[in-house]
N, CA, C and O atoms as a printed pandas DataFrame, in Angstrom:
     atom_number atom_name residue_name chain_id  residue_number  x_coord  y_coord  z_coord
0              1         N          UNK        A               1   48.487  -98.825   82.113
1              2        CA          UNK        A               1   48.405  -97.524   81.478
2              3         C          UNK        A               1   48.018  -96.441   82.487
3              4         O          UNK        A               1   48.383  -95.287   82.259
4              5         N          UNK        A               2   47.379  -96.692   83.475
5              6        CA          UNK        A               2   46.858  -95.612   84.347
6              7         C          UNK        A               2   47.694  -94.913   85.271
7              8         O          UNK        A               2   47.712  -93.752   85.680
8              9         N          UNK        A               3   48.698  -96.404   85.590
9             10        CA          UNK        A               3   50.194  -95.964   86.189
10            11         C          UNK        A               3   51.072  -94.775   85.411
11            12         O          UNK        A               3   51.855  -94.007   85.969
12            13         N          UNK        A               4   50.789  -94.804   84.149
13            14        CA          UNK        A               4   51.578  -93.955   83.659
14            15         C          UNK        A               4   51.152  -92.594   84.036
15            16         O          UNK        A               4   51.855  -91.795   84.656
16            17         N          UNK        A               5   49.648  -92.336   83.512
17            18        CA          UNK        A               5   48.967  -91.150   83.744
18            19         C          UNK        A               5   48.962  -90.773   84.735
19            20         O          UNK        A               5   48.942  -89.561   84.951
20            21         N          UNK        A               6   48.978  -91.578   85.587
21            22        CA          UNK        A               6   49.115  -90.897   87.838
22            23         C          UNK        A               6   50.182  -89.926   87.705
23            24         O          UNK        A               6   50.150  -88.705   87.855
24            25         N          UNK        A               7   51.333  -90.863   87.329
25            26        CA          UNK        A               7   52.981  -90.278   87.899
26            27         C          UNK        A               7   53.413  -89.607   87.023
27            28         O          UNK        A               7   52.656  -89.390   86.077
28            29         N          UNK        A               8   54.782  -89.026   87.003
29            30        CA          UNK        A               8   55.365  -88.769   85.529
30            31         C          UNK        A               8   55.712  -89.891   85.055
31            32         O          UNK        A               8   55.722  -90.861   85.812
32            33         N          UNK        A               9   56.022  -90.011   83.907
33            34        CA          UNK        A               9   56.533  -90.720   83.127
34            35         C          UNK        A               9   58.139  -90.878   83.027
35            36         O          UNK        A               9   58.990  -90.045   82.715
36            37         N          UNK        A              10   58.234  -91.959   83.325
37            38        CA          UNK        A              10   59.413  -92.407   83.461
38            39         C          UNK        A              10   59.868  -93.804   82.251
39            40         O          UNK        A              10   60.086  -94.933   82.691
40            41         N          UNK        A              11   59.919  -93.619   81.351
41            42        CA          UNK        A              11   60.323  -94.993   80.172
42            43         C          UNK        A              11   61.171  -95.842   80.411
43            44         O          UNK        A              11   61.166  -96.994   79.978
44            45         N          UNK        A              12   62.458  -95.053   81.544
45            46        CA          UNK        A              12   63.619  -95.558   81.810
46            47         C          UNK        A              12   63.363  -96.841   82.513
47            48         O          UNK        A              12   63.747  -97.963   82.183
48            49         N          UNK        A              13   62.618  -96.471   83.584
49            50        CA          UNK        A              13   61.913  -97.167   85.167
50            51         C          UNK        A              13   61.016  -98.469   84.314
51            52         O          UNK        A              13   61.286  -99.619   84.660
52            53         N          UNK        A              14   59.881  -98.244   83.127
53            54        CA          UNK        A              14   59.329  -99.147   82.838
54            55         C          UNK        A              14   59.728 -100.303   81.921
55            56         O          UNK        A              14   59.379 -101.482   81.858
56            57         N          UNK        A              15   60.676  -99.460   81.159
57            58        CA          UNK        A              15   61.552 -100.559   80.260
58            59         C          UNK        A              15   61.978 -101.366   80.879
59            60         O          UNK        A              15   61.545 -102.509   80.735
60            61         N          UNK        A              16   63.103 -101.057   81.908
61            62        CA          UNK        A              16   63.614 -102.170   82.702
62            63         C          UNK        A              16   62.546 -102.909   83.713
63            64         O          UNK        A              16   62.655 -104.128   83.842
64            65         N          UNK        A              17   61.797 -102.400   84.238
65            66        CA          UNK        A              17   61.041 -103.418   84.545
66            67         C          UNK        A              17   60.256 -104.348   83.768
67            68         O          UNK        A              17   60.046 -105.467   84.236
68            69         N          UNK        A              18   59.747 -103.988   82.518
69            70        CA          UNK        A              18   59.135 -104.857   81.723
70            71         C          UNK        A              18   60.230 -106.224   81.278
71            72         O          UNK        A              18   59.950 -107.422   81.316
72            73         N          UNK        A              19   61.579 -105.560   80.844
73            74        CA          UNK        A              19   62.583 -106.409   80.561
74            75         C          UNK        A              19   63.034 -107.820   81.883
75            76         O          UNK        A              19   63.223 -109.031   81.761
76            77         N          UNK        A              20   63.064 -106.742   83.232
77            78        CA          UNK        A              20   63.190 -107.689   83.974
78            79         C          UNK        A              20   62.074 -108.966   84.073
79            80         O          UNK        A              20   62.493 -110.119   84.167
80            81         N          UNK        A              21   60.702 -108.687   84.047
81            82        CA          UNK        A              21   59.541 -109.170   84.211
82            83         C          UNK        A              21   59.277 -110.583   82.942
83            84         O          UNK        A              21   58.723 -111.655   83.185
84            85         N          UNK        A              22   59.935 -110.088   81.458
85            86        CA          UNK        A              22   59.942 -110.483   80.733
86            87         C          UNK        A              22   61.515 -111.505   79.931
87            88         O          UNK        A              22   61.768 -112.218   78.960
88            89         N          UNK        A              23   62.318 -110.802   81.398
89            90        CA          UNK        A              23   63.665 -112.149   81.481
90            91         C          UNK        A              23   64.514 -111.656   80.258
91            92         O          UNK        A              23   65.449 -112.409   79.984
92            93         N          UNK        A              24   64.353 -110.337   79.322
93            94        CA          UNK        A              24   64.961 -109.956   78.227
94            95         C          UNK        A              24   66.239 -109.265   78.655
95            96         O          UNK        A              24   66.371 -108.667   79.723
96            97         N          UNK        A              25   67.255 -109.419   77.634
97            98        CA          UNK        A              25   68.846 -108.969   77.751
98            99         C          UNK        A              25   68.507 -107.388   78.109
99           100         O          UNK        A              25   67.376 -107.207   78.559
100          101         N          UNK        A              26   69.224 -106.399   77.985
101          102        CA          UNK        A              26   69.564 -105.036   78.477
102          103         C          UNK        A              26   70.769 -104.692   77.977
103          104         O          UNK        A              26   71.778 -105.112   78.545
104          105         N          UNK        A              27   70.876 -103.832   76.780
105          106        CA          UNK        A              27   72.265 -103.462   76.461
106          107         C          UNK        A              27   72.647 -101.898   76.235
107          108         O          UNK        A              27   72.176 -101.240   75.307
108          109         N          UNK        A              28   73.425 -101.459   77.053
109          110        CA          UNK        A              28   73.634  -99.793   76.929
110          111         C          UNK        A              28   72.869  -99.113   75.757
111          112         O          UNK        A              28   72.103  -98.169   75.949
112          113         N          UNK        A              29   73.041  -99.477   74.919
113          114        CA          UNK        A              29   72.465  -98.564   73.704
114          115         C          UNK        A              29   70.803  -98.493   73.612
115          116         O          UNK        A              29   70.204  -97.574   73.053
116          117         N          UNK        A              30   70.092  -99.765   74.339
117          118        CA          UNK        A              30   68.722  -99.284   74.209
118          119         C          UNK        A              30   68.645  -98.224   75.453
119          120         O          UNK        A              30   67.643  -97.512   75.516
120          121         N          UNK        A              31   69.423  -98.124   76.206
121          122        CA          UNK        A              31   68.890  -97.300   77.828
122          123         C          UNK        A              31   69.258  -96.096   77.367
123          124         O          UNK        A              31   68.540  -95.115   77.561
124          125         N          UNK        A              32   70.737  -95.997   76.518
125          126        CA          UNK        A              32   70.702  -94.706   76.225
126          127         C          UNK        A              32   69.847  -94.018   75.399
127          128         O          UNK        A              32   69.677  -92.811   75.577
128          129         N          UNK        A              33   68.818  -95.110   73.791
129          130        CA          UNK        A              33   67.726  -94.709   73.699
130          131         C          UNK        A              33   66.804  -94.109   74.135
131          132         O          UNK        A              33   66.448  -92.972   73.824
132          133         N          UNK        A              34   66.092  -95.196   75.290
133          134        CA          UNK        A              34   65.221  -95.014   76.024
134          135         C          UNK        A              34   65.105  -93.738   76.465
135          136         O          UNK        A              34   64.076  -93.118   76.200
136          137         N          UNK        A              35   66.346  -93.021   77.357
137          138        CA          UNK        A              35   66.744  -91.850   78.263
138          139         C          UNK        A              35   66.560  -90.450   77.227
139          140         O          UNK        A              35   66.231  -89.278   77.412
140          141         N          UNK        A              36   66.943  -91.231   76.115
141          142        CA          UNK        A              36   66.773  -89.877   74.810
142          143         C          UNK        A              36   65.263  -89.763   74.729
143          144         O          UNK        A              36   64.819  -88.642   74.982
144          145         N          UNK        A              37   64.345  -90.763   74.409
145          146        CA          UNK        A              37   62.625  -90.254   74.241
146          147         C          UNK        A              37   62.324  -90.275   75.896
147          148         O          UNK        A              37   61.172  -89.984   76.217
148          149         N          UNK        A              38   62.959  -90.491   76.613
149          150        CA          UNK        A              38   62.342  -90.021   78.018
150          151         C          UNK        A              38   62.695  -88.107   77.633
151          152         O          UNK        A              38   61.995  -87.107   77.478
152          153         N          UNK        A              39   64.046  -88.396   77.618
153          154        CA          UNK        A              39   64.138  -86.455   77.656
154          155         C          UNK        A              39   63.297  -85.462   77.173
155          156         O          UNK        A              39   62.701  -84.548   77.742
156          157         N          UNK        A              40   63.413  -86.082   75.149
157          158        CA          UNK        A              40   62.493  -85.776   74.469
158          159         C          UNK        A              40   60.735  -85.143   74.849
159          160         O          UNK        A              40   60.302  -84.006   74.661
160          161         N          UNK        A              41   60.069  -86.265   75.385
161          162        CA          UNK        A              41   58.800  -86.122   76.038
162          163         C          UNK        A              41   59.088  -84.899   77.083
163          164         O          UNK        A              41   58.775  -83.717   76.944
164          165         N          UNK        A              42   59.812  -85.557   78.229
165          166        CA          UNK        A              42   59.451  -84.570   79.291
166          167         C          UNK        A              42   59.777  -83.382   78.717
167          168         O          UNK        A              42   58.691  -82.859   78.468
168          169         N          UNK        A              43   60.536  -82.749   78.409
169          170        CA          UNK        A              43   60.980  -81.431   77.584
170          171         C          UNK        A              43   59.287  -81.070   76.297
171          172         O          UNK        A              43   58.798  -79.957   76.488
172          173         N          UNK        A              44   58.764  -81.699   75.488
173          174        CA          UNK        A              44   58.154  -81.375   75.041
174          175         C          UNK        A              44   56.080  -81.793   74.865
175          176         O          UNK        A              44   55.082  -81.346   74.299
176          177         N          UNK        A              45   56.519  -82.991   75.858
177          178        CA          UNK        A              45   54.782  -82.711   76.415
178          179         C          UNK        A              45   54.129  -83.296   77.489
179          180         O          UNK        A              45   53.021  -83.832   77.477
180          181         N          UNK        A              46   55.292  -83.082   78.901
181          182        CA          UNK        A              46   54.722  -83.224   79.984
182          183         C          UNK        A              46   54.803  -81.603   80.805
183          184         O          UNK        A              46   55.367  -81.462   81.890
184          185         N          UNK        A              47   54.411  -80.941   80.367
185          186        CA          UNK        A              47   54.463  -79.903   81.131
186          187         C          UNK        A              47   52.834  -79.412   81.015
187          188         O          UNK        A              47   52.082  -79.818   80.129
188          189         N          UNK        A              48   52.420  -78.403   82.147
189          190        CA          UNK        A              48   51.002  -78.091   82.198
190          191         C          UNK        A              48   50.493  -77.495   80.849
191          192         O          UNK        A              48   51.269  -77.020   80.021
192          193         N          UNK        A              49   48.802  -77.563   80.637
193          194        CA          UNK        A              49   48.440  -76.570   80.383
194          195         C          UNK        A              49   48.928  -74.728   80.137
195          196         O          UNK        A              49   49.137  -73.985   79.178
196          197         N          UNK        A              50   48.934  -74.621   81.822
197          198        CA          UNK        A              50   49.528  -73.175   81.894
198          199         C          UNK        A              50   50.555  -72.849   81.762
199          200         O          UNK        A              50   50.716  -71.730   81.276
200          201         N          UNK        A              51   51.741  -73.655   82.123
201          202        CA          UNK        A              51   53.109  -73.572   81.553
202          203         C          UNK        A              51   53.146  -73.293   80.388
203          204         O          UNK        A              51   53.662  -72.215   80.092
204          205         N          UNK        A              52   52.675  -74.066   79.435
205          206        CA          UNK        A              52   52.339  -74.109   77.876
206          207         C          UNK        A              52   52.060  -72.756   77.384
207          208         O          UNK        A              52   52.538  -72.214   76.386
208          209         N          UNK        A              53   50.954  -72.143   78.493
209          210        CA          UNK        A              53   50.376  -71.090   78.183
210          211         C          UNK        A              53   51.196  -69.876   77.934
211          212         O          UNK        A              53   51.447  -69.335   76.857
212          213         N          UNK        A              54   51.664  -69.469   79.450
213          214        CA          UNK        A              54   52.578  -68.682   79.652
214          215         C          UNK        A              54   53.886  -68.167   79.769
215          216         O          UNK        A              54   54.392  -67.076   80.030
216          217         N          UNK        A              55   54.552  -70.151   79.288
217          218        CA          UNK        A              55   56.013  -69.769   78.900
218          219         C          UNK        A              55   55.967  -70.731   77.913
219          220         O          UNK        A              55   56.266  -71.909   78.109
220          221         N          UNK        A              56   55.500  -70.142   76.554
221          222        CA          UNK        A              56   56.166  -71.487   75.519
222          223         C          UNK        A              56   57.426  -71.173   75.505
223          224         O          UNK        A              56   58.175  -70.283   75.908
224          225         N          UNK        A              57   57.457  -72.360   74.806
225          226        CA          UNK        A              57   58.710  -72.684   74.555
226          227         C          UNK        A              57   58.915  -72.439   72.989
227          228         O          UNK        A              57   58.099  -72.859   72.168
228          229         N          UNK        A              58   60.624  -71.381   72.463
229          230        CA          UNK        A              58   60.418  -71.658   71.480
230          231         C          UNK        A              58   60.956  -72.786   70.476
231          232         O          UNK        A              58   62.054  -73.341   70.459
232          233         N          UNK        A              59   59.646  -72.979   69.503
233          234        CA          UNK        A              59   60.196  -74.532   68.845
234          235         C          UNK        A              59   60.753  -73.976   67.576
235          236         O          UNK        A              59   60.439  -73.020   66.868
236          237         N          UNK        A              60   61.792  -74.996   67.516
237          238        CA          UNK        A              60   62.102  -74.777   65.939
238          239         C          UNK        A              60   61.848  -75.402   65.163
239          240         O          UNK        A              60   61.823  -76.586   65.500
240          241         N          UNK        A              61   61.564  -75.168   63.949
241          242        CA          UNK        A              61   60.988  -75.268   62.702
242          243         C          UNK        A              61   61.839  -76.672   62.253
243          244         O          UNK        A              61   63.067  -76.703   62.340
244          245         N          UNK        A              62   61.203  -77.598   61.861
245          246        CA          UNK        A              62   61.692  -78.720   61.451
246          247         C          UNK        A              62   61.491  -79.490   59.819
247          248         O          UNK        A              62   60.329  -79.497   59.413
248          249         N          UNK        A              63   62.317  -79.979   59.104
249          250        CA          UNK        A              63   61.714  -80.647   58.166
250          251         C          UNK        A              63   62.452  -82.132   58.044
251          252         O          UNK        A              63   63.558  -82.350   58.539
252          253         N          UNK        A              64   61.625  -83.189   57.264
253          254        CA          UNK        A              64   62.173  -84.539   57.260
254          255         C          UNK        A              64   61.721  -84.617   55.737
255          256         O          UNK        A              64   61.929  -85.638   55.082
């Protein structure tokens, strides 16, 4: 976990290594997953404090 917090976050990089580590299949559709909540995040909460501050971003209004 601490690895994560050092670097950016990369899901892409850890999936497959966990998979490799753990000898599990790999099939296009989870990576293209994966790459979607990688985007997701970095786009909406790896950016600073002050970034945050001084350039939000605008969000749109969502319902489920």
């Amino acid at each position: 976990m601490e690895l994560i917090l050092k670097e950016k976050m990369n899901l892409k990089k850890l999936f497959l290594k966990n998979c490799k580590n753990k000898e599990l299949e790999i099939n296009d559709n989870q990576i293209k997953i994966i790459e979607l909540i990688n985007k997701f995040y970095q786009d909406n909460f790896n950016k600073s404090f002050f970034l945050n501050l001084f350039y939000p971003k605008k969000i749109k209004k969502e319902f489920y």
